[in-house]
PyMOL commands that place a pseudoatom at each C-alpha (Angstrom):
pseudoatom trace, name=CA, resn=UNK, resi=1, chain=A, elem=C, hetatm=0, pos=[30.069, 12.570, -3.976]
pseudoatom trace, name=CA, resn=UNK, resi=2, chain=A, elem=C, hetatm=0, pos=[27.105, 14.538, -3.475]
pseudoatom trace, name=CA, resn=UNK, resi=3, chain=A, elem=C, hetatm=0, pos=[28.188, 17.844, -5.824]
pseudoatom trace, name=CA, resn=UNK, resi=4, chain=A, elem=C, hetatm=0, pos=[30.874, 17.109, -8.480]
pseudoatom trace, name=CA, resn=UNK, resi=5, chain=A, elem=C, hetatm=0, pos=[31.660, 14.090, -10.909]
pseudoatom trace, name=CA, resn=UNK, resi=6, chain=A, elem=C, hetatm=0, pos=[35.476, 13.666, -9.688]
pseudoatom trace, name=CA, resn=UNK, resi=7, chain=A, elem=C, hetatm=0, pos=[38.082, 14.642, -7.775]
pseudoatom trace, name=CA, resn=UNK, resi=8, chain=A, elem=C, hetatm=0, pos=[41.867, 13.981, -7.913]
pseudoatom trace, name=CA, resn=UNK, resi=9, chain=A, elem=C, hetatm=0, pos=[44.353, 13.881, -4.982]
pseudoatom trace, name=CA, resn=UNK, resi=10, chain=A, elem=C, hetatm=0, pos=[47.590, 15.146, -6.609]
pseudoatom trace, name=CA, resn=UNK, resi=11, chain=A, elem=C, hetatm=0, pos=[49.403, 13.959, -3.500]
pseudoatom trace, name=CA, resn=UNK, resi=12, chain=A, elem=C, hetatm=0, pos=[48.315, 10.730, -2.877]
pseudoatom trace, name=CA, resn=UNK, resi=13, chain=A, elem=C, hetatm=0, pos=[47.523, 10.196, -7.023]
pseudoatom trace, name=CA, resn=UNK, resi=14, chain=A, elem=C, hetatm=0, pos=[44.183, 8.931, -6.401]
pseudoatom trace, name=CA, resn=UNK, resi=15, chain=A, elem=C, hetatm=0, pos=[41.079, 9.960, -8.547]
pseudoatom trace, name=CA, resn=UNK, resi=16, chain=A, elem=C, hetatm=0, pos=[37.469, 9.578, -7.006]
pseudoatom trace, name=CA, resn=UNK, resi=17, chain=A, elem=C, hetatm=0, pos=[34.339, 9.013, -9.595]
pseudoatom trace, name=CA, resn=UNK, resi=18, chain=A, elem=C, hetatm=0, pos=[30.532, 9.823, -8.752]
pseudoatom trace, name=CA, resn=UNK, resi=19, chain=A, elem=C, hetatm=0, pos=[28.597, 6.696, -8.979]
pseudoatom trace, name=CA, resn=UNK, resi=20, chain=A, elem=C, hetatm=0, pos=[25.804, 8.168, -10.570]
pseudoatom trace, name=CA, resn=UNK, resi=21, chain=A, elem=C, hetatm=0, pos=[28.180, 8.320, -13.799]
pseudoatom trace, name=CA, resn=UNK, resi=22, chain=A, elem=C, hetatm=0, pos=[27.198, 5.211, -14.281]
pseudoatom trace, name=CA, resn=UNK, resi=23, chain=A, elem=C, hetatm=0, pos=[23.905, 6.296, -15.734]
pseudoatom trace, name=CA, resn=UNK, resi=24, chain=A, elem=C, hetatm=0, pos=[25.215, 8.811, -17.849]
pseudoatom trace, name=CA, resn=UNK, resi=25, chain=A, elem=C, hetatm=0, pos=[25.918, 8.332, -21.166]
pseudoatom trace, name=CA, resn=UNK, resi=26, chain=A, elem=C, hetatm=0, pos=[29.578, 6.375, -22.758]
pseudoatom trace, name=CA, resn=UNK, resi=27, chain=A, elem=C, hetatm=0, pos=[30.959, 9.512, -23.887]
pseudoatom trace, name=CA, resn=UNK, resi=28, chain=A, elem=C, hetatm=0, pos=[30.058, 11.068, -20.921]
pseudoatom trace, name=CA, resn=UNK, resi=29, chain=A, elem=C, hetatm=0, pos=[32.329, 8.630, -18.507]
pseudoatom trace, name=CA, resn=UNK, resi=30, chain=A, elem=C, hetatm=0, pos=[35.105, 9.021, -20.537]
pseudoatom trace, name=CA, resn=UNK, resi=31, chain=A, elem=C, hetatm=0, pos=[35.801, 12.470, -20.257]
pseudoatom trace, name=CA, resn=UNK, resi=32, chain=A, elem=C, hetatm=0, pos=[35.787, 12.561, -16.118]
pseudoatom trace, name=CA, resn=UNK, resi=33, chain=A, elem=C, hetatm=0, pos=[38.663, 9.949, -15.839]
pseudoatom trace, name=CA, resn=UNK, resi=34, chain=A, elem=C, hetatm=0, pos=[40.647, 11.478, -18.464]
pseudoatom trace, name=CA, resn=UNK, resi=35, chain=A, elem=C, hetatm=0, pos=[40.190, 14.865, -16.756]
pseudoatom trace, name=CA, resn=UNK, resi=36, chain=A, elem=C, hetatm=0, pos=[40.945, 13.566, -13.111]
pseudoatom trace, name=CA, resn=UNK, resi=37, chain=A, elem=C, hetatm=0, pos=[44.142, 12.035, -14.852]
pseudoatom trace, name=CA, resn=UNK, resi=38, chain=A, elem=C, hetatm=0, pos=[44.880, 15.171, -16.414]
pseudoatom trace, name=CA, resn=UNK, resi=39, chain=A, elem=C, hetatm=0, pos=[44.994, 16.746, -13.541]
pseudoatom trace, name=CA, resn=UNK, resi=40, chain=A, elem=C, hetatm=0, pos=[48.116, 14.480, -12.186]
pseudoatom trace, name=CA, resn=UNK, resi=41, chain=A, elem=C, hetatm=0, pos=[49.903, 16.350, -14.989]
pseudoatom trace, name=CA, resn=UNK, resi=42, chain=A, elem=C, hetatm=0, pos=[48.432, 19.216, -14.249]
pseudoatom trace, name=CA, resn=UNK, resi=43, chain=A, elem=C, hetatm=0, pos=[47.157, 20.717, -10.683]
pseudoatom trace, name=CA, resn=UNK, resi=44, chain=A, elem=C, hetatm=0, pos=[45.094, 23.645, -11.386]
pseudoatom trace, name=CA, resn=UNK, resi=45, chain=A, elem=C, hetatm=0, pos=[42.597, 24.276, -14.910]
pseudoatom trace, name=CA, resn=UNK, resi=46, chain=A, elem=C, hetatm=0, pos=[45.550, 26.310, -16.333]
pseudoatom trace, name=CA, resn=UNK, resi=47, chain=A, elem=C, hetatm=0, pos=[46.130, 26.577, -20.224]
pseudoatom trace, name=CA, resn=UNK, resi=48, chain=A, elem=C, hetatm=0, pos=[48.332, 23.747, -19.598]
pseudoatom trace, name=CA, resn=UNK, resi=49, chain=A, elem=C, hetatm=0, pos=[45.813, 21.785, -18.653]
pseudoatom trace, name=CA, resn=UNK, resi=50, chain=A, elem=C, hetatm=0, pos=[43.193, 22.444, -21.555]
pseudoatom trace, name=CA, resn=UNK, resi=51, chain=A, elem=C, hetatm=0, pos=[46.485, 21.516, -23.599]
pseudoatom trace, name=CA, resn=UNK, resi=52, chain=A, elem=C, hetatm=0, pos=[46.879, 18.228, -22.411]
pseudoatom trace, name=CA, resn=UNK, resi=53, chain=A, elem=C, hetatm=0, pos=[42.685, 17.811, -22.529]
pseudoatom trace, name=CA, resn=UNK, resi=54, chain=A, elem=C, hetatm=0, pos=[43.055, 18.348, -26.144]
pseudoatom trace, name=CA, resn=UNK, resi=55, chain=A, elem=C, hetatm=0, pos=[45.645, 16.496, -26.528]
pseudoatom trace, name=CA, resn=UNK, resi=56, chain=A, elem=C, hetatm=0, pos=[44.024, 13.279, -24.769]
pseudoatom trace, name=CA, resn=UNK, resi=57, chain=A, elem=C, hetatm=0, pos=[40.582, 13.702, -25.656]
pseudoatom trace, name=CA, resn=UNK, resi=58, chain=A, elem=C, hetatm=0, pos=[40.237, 16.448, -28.425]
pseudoatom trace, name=CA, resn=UNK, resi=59, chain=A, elem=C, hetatm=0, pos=[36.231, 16.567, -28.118]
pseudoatom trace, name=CA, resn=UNK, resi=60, chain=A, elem=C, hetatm=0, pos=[36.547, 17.270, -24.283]
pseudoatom trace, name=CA, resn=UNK, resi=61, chain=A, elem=C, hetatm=0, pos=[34.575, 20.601, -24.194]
pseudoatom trace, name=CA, resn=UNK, resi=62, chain=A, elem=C, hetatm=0, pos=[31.566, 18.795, -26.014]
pseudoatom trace, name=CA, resn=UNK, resi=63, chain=A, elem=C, hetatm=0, pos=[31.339, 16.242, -23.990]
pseudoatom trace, name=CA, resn=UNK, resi=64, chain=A, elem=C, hetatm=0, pos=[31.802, 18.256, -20.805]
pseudoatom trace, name=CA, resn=UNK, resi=65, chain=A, elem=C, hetatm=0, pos=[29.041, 20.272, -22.085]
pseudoatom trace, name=CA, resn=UNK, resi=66, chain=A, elem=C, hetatm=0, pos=[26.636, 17.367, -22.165]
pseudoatom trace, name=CA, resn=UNK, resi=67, chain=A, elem=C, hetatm=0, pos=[27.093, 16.305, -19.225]
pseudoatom trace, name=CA, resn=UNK, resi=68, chain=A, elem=C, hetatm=0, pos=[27.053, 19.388, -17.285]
pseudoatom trace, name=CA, resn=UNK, resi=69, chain=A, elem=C, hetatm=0, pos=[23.071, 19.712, -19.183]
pseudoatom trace, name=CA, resn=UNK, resi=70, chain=A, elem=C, hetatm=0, pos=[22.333, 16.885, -17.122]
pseudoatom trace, name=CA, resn=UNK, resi=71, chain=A, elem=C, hetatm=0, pos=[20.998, 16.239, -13.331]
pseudoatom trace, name=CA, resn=UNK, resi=72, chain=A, elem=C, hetatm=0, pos=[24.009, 15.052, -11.305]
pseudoatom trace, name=CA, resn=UNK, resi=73, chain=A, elem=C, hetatm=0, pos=[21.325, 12.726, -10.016]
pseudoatom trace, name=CA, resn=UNK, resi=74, chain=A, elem=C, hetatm=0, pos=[17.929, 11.023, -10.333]
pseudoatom trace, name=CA, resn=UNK, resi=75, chain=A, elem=C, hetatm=0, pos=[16.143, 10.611, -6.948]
pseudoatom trace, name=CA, resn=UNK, resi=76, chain=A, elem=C, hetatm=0, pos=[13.238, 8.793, -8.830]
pseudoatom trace, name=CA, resn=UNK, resi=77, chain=A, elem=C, hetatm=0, pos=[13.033, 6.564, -11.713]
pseudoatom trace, name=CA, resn=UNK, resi=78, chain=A, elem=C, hetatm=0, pos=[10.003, 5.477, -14.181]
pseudoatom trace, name=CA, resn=UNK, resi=79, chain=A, elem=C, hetatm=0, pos=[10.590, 2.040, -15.508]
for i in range(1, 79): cmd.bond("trace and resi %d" % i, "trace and resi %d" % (i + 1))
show_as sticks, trace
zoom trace
């Protein structure tokens, strides 16, 4: 995935994660999951579907908020 951090297939009920997660930070890969699972609940962004978010993962917005400040990638890395 070149442009988004996940996608669900409501159909098929599979989720899809962006690698590059990985280098984000903990509380960071918790919220995509939780979202992508939401979203079996819960097809569109609907007020429904913030419900359930707070529900699940009350500190959602925060955490989608840091990592939507970040680069979905890094082409080059300084070690």
């Amino acid at each position: 995935m070149k442009t988004k951090w996940g996608s669900c297939n409501t159909q098929s009920q599979r989720i899809w994660l962006n690698l590059e997660l990985a280098k984000k930070p903990p509380e960071c890969l918790e919220y995509i999951p939780v979202h992508e699972l939401v979203h079996l609940l819960e097809r569109n962004h609907s007020e429904r579907c913030r419900m359930l978010m707070d529900k699940y993962l009350p500190d959602w917005r925060e955490r989608r908020n840091l990592l939507n400040q970040m680069p979905l990638s890094h082409n080059s890395w300084a070690y």
